[in-house]
Structure formats: structure tokens, C-alpha cells
C-alpha positions as CSV (number, residue, x, y, z in Angstrom):
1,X,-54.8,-43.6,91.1
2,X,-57.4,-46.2,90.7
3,X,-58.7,-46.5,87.0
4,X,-55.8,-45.0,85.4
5,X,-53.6,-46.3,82.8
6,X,-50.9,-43.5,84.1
7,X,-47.3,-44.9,85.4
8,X,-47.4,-46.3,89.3
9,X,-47.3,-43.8,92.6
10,X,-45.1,-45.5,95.7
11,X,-45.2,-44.3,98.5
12,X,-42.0,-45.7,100.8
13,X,-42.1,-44.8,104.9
14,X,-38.5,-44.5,106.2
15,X,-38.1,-45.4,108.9
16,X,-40.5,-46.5,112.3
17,X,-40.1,-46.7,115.7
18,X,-42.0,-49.2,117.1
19,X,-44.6,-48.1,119.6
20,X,-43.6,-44.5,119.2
21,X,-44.3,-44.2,115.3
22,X,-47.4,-46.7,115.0
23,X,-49.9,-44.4,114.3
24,X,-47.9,-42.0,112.0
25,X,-47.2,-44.7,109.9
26,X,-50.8,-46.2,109.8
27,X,-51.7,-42.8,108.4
28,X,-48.7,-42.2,106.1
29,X,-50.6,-45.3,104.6
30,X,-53.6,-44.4,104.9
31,X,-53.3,-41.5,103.4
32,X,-51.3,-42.8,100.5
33,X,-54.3,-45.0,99.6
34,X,-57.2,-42.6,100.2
35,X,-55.5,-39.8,97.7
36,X,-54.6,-42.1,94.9
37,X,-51.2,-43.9,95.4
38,X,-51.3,-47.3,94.6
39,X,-48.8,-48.5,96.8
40,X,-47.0,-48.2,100.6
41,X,-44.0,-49.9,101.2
42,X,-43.4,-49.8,105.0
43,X,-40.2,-51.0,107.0
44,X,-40.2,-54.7,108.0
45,X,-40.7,-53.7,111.5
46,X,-44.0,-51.9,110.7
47,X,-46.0,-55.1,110.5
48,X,-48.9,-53.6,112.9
49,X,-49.6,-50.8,110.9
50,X,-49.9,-53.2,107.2
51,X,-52.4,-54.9,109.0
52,X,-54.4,-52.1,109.8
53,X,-54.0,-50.6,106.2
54,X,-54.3,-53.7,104.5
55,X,-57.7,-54.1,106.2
56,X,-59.4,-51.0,106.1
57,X,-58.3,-51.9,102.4
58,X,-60.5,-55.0,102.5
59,X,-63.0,-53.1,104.0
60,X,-63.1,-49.8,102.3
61,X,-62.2,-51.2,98.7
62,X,-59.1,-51.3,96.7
63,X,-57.3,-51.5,94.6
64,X,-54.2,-50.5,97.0
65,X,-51.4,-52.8,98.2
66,X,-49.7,-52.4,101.3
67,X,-46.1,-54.6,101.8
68,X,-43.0,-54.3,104.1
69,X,-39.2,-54.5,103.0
70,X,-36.2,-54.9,104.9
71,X,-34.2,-52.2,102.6
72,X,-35.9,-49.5,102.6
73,X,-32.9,-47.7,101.5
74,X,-32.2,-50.1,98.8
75,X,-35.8,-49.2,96.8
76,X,-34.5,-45.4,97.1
77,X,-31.0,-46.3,95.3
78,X,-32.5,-49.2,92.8
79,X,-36.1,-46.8,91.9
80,X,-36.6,-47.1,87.9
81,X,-38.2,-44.3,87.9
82,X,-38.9,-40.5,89.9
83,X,-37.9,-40.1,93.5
84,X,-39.4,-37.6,95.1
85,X,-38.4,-37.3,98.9
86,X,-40.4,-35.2,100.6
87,X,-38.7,-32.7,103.4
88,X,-39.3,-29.0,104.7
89,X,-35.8,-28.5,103.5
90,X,-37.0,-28.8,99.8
91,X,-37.7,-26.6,97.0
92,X,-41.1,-25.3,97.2
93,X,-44.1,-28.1,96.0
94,X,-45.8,-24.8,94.3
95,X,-42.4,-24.7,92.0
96,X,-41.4,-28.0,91.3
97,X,-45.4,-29.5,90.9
98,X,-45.5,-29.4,87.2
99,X,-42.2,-30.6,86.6
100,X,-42.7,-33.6,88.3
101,X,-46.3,-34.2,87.2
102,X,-44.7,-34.2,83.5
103,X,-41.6,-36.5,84.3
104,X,-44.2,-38.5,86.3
105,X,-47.3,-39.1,83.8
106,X,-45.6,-38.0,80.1
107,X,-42.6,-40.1,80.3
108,X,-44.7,-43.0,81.9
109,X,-41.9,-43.8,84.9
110,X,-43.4,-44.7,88.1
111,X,-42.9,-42.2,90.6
112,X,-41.8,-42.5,94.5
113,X,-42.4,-40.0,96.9
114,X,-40.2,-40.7,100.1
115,X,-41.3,-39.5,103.4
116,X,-39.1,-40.0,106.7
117,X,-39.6,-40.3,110.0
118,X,-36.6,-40.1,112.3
119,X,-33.5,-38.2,110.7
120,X,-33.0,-39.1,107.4
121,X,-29.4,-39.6,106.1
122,X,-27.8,-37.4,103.4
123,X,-27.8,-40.3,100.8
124,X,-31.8,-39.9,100.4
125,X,-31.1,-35.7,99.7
126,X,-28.4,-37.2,97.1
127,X,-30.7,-39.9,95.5
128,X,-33.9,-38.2,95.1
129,X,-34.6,-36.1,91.7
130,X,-36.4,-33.9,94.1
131,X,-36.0,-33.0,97.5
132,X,-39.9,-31.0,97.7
133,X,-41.1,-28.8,100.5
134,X,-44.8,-28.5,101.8
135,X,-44.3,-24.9,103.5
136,X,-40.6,-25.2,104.5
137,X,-42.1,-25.4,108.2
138,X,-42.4,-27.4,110.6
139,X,-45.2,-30.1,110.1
140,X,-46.3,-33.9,110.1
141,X,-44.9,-36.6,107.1
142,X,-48.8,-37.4,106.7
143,X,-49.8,-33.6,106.2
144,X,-46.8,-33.1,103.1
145,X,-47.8,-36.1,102.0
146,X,-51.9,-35.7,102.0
147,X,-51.0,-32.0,100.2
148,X,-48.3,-33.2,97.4
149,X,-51.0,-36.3,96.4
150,X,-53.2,-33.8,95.9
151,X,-50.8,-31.7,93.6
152,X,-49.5,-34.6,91.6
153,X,-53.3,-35.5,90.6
154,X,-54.5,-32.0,90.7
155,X,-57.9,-33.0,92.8
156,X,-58.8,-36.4,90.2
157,X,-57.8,-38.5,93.5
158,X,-60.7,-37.3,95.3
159,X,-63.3,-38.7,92.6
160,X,-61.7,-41.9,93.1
161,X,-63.7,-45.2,92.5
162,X,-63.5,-48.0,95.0
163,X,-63.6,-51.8,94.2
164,X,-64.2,-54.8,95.7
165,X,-65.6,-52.7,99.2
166,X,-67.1,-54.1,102.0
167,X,-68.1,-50.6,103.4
168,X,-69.2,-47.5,101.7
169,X,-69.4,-44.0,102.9
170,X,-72.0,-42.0,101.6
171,X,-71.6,-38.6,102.3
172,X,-73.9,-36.2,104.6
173,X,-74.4,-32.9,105.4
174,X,-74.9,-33.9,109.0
175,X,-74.4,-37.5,110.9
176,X,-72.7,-40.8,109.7
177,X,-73.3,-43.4,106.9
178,X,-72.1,-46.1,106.2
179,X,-73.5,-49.0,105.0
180,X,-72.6,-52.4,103.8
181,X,-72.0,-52.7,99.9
182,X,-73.8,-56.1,100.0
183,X,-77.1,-54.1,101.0
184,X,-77.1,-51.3,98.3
């Protein structure tokens, strides 16, 4: 999260379709930088949805990077740090939540949280020091992920500062705003 001196949050996407996936994987992004993750790793063939991320990044401020890698699979196995996968077949995020946030922010080891898209092979189960359930139901990657961000940080994401912004938002009660920093 932005303005901390805690260990790194990684967010990898396993897995896109092209065409079919595009918007679930914008906003597995998305959503990774707006509730305090500083990174997204997508897969290489995701190269529409880092350029939408990376520029409402340039628009809406930083710091957040967005990049692609061709083994996804390969930043599971080779993580020096916590994996976290997220699945409705896991143990229950209300159970697991404070272990993680200790082997996360008091040892100092960077944390991944892995979400999948299509059907994710065994070796990711096998791999990750949790396997973590948002309801054990049926639901969307972005939704476990949006609700385990905001678990791990305990609500501090949503006081999050923005840097370097084009944009701000400035919140109402009714209507939009949103102005140009360059104005304020």
C-alpha cells in the first residue's frame, strides 16, 4: 500500500482468454491498485488490459506498476515470499486473515495473492501457503480479490494517497467531480 515501508503485495492473473477475459482482467488490476497492492503481473497475452491499467495509472496517480510475464506459473513456484491463491475451495478468509496478515507484514516477505481465471491446475493448490475462500460460493476473481485487499490492510487501503495524478476525484454526496490536479 502506497506510503508504507511494509513488505510488497503482488497480485498475479492466471490465466486470460483473449476477447473473452478482457474486462475481467482490466479489473483484477484495477482493483489490485485501487485497494493497495503495489503490483499486477498479467499473462503476456494480456497486453490490452496493461494498457488500460497502466493509464488510468498515469491518470489517476500511482505509485502502482502493471507488467506481463510469459510464466506465470513460474512466479508461483519461484515466489520468495507468501502465496496466497485465492479460490472458493479455500479455507475461510475470516480464519486464515490474521495469520497471513502476520506472515505477511511481521516477517517482512512480500506477499502474492493468485487469482485464476480458467481452471487452475493442481500445482497452484500445492504451491500456495494458502489456498483462501471469499464465501466458498460461487463468485467473480475481482470480487475475492476487492474483499481479501481489504482484510490484509484492515480498511488503511482506502485512505490511500495518490501521487503524481493527473485526475482527482473528490467525493460528493450527489453528482461527479473530477478535476485536473494541475487546477487545484
Amino acid at each position: 500500500m502506497h506510503g508504507h515501508d511494509s513488505p510488497a503485495v503482488v497480485v498475479l492473473r492466471l490465466g486470460h482468454r483473449p476477447g473473452r477475459d478482457e474486462r475481467m482482467t482490466t479489473h483484477v488490476g484495477l482493483t489490485a491498485r485501487a485497494l493497495g497492492a503495489d503490483r499486477v503481473l498479467l499473462p503476456d497475452n494480456a497486453g490490452q488490459s496493461l494498457e488500460t491499467v497502466a493509464d488510468i495509472t498515469d491518470r489517476f496517480g500511482g505509485p502502482f506498476e502493471v507488467e506481463l510475464t510469459d510464466s506465470p506459473y513460474g512466479v508461483v513456484r519461484g515466489w520468495d515470499g507468501v502465496v496466497v491463491h485465492l479460490t472458493m475451495y479455500g479455507e475461510r478468509v475470516q480464519d486464515v486473515e490474521a495469520d497471513i496478515r502476520s506472515a505477511h507484514f511481521e516477517t517482512g516477505k512480500p506477499l502474492l495473492i493468485v487469482v485464476g481465471a480458467e481452471k487452475v491446475p493442481f500445482d497452484v493448490y500445492e504451491e500456495a501457503d494458502w489456498n483462501v475462500g471469499v464465501t466458498n460460493q460461487p463468485h467473480s476473481e475481482v470480487a475475492s480479490l476487492a474483499v481479501f485487499l481489504d482484510r490484509l490492510f484492515e480498511g488503511r487501503e482506502l485512505e490511500c494517497e495518490w501521487e503524481d495524478a493527473e485526475k482527482r476525484v473528490f467525493p460528493t454526496e450527489t453528482g461527479k467531480r473530477v478535476e485536473s490536479v494541475s487546477e487545484e
